[in-house]
LOTIVO-591473 format. One record per residue (C-alpha): x, y, z; residue in one letter. Coordinates in steps of 0.02 Angstrom, whole numbers. Last residue first. Example, Ala and Ser with C-alpha at 12.3 -4.5 7.8 and 13.67 -1.06 7.14 Angstrom:
2
X, Y, Z, r
684, -53, 357, S
615, -225, 390, A
END
This chain:
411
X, Y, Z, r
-2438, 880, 2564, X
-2218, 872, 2565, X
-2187, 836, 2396, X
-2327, 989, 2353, X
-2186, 1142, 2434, X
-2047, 1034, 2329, X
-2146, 1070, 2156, X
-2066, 989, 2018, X
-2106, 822, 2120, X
-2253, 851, 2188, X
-2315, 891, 2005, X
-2261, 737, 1924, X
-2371, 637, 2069, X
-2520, 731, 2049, X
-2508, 705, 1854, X
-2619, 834, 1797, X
-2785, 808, 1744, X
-2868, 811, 1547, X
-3011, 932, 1560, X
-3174, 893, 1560, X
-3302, 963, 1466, X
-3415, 813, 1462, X
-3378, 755, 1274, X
-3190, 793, 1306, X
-3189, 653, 1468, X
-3260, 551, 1365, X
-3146, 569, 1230, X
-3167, 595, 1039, X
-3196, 785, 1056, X
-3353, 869, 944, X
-3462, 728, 925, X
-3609, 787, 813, X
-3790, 889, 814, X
-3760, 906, 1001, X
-3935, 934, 1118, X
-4032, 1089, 1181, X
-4056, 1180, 1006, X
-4225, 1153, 1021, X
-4208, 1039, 860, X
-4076, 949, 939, X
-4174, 906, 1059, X
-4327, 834, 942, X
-4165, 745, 861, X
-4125, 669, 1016, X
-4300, 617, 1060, X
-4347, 513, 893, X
-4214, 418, 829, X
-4066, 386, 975, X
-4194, 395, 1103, X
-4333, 304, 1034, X
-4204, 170, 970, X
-4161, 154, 1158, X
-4339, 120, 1205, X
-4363, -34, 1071, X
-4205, -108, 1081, X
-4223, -131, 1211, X
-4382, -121, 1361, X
-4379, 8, 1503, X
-4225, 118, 1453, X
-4145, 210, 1567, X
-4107, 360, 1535, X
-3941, 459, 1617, X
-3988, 640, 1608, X
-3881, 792, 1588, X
-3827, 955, 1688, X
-3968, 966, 1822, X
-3963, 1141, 1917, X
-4157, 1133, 1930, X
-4175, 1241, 1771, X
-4131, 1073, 1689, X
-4284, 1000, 1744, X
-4397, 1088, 1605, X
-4284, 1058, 1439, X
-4311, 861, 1503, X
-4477, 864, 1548, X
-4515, 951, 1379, X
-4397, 833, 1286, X
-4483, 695, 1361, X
-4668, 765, 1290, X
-4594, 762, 1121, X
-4510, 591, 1126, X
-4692, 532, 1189, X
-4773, 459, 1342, X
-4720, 351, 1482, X
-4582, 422, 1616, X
-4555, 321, 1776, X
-4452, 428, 1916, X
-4294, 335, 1990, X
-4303, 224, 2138, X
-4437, 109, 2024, X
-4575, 42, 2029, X
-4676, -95, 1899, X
-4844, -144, 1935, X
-4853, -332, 1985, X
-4896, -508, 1880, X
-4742, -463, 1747, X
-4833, -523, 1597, X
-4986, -385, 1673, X
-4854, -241, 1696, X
-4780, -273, 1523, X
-4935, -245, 1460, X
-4992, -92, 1543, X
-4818, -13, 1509, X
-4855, -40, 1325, X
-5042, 39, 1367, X
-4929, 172, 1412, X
-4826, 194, 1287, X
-4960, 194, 1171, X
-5074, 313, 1267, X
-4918, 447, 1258, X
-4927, 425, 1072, X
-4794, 388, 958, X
-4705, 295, 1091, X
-4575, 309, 1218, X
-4569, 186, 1402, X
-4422, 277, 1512, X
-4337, 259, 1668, X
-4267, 421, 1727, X
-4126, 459, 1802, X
-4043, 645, 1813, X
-3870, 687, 1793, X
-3779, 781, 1922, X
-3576, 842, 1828, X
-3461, 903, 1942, X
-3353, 1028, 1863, X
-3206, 1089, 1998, X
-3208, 1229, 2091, X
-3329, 1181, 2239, X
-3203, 1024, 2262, X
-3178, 1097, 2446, X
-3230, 937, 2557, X
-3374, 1069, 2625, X
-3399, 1136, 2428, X
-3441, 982, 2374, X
-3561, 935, 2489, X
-3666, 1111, 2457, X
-3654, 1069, 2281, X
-3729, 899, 2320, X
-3878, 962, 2436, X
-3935, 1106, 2306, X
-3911, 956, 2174, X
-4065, 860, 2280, X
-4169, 1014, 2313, X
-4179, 1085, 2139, X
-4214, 878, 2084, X
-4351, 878, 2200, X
-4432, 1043, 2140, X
-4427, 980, 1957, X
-4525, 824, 1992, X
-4450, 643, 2051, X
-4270, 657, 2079, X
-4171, 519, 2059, X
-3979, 555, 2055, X
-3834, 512, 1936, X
-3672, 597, 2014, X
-3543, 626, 1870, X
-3363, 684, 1893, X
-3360, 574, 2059, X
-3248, 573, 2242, X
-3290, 705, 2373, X
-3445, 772, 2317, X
-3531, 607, 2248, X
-3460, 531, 2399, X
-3569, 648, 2501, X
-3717, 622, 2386, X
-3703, 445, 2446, X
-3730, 494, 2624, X
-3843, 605, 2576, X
-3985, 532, 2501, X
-4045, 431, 2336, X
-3835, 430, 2235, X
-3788, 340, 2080, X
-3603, 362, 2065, X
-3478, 405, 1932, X
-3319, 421, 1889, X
-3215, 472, 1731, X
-3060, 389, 1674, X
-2908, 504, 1753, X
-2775, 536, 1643, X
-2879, 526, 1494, X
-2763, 396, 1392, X
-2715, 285, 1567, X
-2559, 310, 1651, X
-2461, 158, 1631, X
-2515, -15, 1688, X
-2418, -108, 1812, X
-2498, 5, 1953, X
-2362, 76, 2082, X
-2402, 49, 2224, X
-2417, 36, 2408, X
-2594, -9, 2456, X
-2673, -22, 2605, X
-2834, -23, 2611, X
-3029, -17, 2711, X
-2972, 118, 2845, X
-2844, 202, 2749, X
-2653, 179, 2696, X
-2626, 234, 2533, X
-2419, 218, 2480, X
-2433, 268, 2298, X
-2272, 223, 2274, X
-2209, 309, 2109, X
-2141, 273, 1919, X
-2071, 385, 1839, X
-1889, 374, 1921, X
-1910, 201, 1859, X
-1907, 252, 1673, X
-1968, 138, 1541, X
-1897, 42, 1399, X
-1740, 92, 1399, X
-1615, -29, 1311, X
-1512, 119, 1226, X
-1556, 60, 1063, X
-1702, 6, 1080, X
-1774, 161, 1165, X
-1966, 140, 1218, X
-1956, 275, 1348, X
-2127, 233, 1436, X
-2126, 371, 1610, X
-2185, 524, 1480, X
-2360, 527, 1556, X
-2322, 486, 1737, X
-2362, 320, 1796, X
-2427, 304, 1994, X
-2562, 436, 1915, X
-2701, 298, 1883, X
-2637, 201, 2043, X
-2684, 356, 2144, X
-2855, 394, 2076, X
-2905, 205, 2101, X
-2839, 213, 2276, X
-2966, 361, 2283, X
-3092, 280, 2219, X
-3073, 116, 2349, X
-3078, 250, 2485, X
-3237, 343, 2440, X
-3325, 165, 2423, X
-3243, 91, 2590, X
-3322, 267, 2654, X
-3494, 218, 2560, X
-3494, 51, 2650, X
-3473, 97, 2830, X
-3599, 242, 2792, X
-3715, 125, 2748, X
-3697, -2, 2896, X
-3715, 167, 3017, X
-3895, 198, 2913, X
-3942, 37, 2969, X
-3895, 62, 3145, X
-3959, 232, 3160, X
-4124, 189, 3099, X
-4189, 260, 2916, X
-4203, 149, 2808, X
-4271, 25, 2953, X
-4420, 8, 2846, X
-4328, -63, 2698, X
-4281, -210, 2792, X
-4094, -221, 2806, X
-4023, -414, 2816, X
-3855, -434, 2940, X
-3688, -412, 2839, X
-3548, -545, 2813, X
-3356, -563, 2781, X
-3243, -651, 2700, X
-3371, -792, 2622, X
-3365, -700, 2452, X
-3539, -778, 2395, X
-3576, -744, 2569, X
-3575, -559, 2551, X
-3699, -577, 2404, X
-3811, -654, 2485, X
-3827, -557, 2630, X
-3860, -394, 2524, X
-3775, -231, 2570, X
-3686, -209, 2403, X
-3584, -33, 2345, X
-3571, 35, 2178, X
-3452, 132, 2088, X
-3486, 152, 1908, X
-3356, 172, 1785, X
-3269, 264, 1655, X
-3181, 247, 1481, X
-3175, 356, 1320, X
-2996, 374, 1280, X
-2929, 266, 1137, X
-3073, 113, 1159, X
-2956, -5, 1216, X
-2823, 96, 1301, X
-2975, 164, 1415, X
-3044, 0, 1456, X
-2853, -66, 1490, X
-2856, 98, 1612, X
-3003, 27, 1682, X
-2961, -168, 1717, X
-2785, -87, 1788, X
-2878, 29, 1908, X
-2988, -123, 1943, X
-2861, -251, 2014, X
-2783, -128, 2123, X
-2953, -78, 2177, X
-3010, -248, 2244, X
-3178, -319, 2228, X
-3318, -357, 2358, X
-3392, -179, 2416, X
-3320, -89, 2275, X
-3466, -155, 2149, X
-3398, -97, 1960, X
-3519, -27, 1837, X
-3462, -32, 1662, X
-3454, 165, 1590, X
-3413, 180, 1395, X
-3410, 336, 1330, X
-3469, 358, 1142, X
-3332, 398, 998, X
-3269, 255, 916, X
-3371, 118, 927, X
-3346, -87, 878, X
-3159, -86, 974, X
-3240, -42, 1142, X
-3390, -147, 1141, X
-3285, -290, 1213, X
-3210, -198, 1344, X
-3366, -150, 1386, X
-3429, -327, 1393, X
-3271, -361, 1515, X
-3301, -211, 1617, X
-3490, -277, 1649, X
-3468, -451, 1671, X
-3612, -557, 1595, X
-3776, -580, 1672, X
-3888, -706, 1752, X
-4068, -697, 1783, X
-4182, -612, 1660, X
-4367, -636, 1743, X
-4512, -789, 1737, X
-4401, -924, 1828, X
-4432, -832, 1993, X
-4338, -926, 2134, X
-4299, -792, 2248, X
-4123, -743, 2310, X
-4129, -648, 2465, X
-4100, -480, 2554, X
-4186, -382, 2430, X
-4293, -501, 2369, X
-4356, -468, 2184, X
-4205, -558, 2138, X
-4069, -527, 1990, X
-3918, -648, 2065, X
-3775, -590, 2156, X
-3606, -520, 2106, X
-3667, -369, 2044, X
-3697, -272, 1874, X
-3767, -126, 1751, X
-3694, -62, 1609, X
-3695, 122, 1563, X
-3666, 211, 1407, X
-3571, 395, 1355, X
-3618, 570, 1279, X
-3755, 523, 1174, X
-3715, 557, 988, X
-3880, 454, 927, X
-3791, 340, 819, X
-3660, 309, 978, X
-3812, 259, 1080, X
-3849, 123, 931, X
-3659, 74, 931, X
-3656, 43, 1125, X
-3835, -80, 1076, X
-3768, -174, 943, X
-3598, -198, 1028, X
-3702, -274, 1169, X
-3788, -397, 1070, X
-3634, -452, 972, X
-3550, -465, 1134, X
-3676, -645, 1192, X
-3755, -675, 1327, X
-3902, -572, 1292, X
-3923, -629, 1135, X
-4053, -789, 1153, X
-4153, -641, 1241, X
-4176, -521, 1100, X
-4304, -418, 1134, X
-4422, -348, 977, X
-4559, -434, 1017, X
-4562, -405, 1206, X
-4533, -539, 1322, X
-4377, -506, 1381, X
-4445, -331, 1453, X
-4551, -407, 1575, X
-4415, -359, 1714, X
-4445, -181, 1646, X
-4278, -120, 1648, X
-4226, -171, 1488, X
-4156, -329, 1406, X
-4014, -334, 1505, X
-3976, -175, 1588, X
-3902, -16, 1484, X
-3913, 130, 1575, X
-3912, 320, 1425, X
-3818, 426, 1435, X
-3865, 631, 1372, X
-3792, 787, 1405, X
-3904, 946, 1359, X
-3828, 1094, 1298, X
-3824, 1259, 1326, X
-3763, 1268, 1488, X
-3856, 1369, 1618, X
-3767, 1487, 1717, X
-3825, 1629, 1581, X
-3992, 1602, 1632, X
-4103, 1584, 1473, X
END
């Protein structure tokens, strides 16, 4: 084994409704009266937890589940509707105590203020093990949902024009700007700010406290949060990136880029791209995890998944596709993917289930321990934080070290 090439495996798994086949619901095992409801969810964060995976996904938007890109359709046969993603994390938080606990938040139509404070809550709640998603939307629909601004429809054929692939870089720099803000407000408290004396009257002190004063293209925002500095520091970031303009703000702003390579020599290529992003904006020294995604149908026998996938296929009416590679076969025959891949530079693996409870359970039951029997996978939680479970340090305050440090006031 290369001796640049960790030891272990990290694992996540993307929790979506009732899996990411769209057929899913129907399943025998689904749960579909449930998924509106926290006991379902708490279920499911506790399950990953059994199987000592590093940290949990949830999926969302603003606008409706539609096989139309740049419309809503009027299927009646799929999961449509979900539930808040930082708010069901929130919920999940107090029923787990050691799994990560990611909600996905869309940049393009929110306000970072409001999340920075909706994350470090997350991160109070559950003692240290929060992150989140960014995500962008380019869908009409969406935007006029909001009504403050609009976007023309993108055909998937004109990927690749300048004009469509101008409207994405507009939306990943709003993207690298609301994470930044977020960064900011997280340190606008320094650790030891809360006094807490009665009997002096001090509850907090202002000198503690700072301005974060951003001023970019997409906010202004002067600071300070009104939530202190958040148990990690700095909750952990990710992004799901398919080219380079999002592998750019996986370089500049995440701890965890997820990424959808589809053999061994794609996923080489793909964190060959990243590192070399990260290194231009000069983060080459600091641990940026690239996690690859995989949907996944697991069975005893690789014809059992996918005669599963079969079926789901024909109650859907269409093959199923995906952006991220579709794996159908065994536990054991993951694990060799999996152990395989790695050499590629990738440092974990976010899987996404196809159908749940069903695909998770394979995970938690069947392919971690064939991991941990190749040594490649945690046989318990050794840190209680996220940020711990991925080897991440706990930041400095950038604010309390400008100002014991006159030469960093002035950067």
């Amino acid at each position: 084994m290369s001796p640049d090439l960790p030891s272990l495996i990290h694992l996540a798994v993307a929790l979506d409704g009732a899996g990411w086949h769209p057929a899913a619901w129907r399943e025998p095992d689904a749960r579909p009266d449930e998924l509106f409801r926290g006991r379902y969810w708490t279920d499911l964060v506790a399950e990953a937890e059994e199987g000592l995976l590093d940290f949990v996904t949830i999926e969302d938007s603003f606008g409706q589940q539609s096989t139309d890109f740049n419309d809503v359709d009027d299927r009646v046969d799929q999961v449509r509707g979900r539930l808040d993603a930082v708010l069901t994390a929130a919920r999940t938080a107090p029923a787990t105590s050691h799994v990560g606990i990611v909600p996905t938040v869309v940049a393009t139509h929110s306000e970072p203020f409001h999340l920075s404070k909706a994350i470090a809550t997350l991160d109070y709640a559950s003692i240290g093990r929060a992150g989140l998603r960014i995500q962008i939307s380019a869908k009409p629909y969406e935007f006029a949902l909001f009504g403050r601004r609009t976007t023309e429809p993108v055909r998937l054929a004109d990927i690749d024009t300048d004009e469509v692939q101008a409207q994405i870089a507009e939306r990943f720099s709003e993207a690298g700007d609301y994470v930044e803000v977020l960064r900011r407000l997280w340190d606008s408290w320094e650790d030891d700010a809360e006094i807490r004396d009665a009997a002096t009257g001090r509850f907090v002190d202002r000198d503690k406290l700072h301005h974060i004063d951003f001023e970019g293209d997409w906010f202004d925002v002067r600071g300070p949060s009104i939530t202190p500095r958040p148990p990690q520091g700095q909750p952990i970031v990710t992004a799901l990136g398919h080219a380079t303009i999002p592998y750019q703000l996986i370089a500049r702003s995440a701890d965890v880029g997820f990424v959808t390579p589809h053999d061994r020599a794609g996923a080489a290529a793909i964190v060959a791209e990243i590192r070399r992003e990260q290194e231009s904006v000069g983060r080459a020294s600091d641990t940026l995890h690239v996690f690859g995604d995989l949907v996944v149908f697991l069975d005893e026998s690789t014809q059992a998944a996918e005669e599963r996938r079969a079926r789901l296929d024909e109650l859907a009416g269409t093959p199923f596709t995906s952006d991220a590679h579709i794996f159908a076969g065994t536990p054991s025959e993951l694990a060799d993917l999996l152990a395989d891949w790695r050499h590629a530079g990738l440092t974990g693996y976010r899987l996404r289930p196809a159908t749940l409870p069903h695909d998770l359970t394979q995970i938690t039951r069947s392919l971690v321990p064939e991991l941990q029997a190749r040594g490649l996978f945690r046989t318990a939680y050794q840190t209680t934080t996220l940020r711990g479970h991925l080897g991440l340090s706990r930041p400095a305050n950038r604010y309390a070290a400008a100002a014991s440090d006159p030469a960093l006031a002035a950067v």
